[in-house]
N, C-alpha and C positions, 0 to 999 in steps of 0.2 A: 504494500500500500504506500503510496508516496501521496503526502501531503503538507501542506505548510505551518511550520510547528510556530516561528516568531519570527520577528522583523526577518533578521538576518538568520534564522538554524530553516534549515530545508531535509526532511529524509531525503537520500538519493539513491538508495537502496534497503532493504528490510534492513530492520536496525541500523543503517548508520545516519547518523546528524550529523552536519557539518555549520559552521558560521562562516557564512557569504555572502554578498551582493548577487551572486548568481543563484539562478534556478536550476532546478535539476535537468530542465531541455535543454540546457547548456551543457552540461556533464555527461561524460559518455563513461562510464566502470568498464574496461578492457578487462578481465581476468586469465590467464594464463599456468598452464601445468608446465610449459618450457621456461615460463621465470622463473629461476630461482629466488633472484635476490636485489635484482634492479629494478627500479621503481621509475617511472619516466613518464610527464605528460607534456602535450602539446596542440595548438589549435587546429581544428580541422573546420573549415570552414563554420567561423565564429560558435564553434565548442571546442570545448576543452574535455581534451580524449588523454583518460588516466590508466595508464597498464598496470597492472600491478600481479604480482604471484598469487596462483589461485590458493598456495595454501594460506594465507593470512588470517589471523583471526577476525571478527569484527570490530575489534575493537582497535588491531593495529591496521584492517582496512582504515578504518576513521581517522585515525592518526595521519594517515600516509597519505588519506584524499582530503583533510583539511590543510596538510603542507603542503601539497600539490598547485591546490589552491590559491593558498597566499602566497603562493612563490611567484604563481600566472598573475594575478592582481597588483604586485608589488612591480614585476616588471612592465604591466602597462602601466602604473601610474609614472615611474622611472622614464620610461619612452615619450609619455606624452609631457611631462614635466622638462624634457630635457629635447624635445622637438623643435621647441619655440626660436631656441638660442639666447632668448632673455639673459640667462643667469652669464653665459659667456661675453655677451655686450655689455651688462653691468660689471662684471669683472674686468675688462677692458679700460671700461672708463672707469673706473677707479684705480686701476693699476697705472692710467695715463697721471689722474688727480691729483694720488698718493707716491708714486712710485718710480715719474717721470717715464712713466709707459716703456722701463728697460725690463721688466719681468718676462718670461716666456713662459707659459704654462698651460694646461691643459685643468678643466673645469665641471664638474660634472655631479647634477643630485644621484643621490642611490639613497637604497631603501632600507640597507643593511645596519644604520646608527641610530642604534636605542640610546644609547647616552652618551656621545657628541654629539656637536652639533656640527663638527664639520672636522675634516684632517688634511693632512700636507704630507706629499712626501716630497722633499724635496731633489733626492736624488731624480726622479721621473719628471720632477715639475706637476705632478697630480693633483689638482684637490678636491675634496669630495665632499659634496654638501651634502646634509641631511633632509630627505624630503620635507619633513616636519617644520621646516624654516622656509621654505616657500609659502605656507600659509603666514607665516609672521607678518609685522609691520613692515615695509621698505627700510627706513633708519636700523631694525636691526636684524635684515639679509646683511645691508651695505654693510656691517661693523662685521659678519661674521666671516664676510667677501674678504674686507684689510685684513682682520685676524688672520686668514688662512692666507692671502697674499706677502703678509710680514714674514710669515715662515719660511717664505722661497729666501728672503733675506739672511733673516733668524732662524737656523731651523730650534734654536730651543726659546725659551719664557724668557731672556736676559732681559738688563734695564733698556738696551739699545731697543730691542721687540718692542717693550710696552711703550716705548718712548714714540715708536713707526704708529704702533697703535691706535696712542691716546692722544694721534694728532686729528683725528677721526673725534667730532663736537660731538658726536652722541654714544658715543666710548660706553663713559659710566653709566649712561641711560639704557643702553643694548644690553651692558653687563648685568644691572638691574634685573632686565625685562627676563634675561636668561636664569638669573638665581629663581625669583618667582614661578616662572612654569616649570624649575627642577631639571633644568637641562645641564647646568653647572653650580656648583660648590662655591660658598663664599669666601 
């Protein structure tokens, strides 16, 4: 029986629940006696078709098709977040602003930071915003854009870094805004 249990839980097979924005006519359950032990989904024309080993229980089926899941979900919101080019042209001009535009670096949200809000590497020139800061105010994307741009500079926290930083007027305001929603430590 499939039916709709809450907002976001949908059965999509006898006993399993998942939390989704999807419906089950989206979901395709692949089961398999030649998997062993790979687990692998992918869109097939606008569903998401989940293979999984026929022996699994139901309960690690549910496990494995709610990861599935947010795995498909997390990478379109990463695609479309990251389609626009916004975040690379606002890092642009601020790297012009702040930085005399001598930076080179490469810019990109993902969906993988629970608690940063953003990293640097700076051997690659990488930096990786957190999708959770594209909902933010602008004032503090732009402080967390210089933060991760200072690092191409600084790659650690020295006085030089925070000095690049807190040339940024909404510094202590963005730092604020970040203690508050528990993204960083006071």
């Amino acid at each position: 029986m499939h039916k709709h249990i809450g907002k976001k839980q949908r059965i999509i097979s006898e006993n399993i629940i998942v939390l989704t924005s999807m419906n089950r006519d989206n979901i395709k359950i692949i089961r398999s006696a030649k998997r062993k032990k790979t687990i692998q989904a992918k869109m097939v024309d606008s569903k998401l078709w989940i293979y999984l080993p026929s022996g699994l229980t139901k309960a690690e089926e549910q496990k494995w098709i709610t990861t599935m899941i947010e795995k498909s979900e997390n990478q379109k919101r990463r695609q479309k977040l990251n389609s626009d080019g916004l975040l690379q042209k606002r890092a642009k001009e601020l790297n012009k602003e702040y930085f005399n535009g001598v930076l080179d670096f490469d810019i990109k949200y993902v969906t993988n930071q629970i608690s940063k809000f953003g990293s640097c590497t700076p051997k690659t020139n990488m930096i990786r915003i957190s999708d959770r800061i594209a909902k933010m105010p602008k004032w503090v994307r732009d402080y967390v854009i210089i933060h991760e741009l200072a690092h191409l500079d600084n790659p650690n926290h020295s006085r030089k870094f925070w000095k690049k930083v807190n040339q940024y007027k909404y510094a202590e305001r963005a730092k604020g805004y970040l203690i508050a929603v528990g993204m960083i430590d006071e």
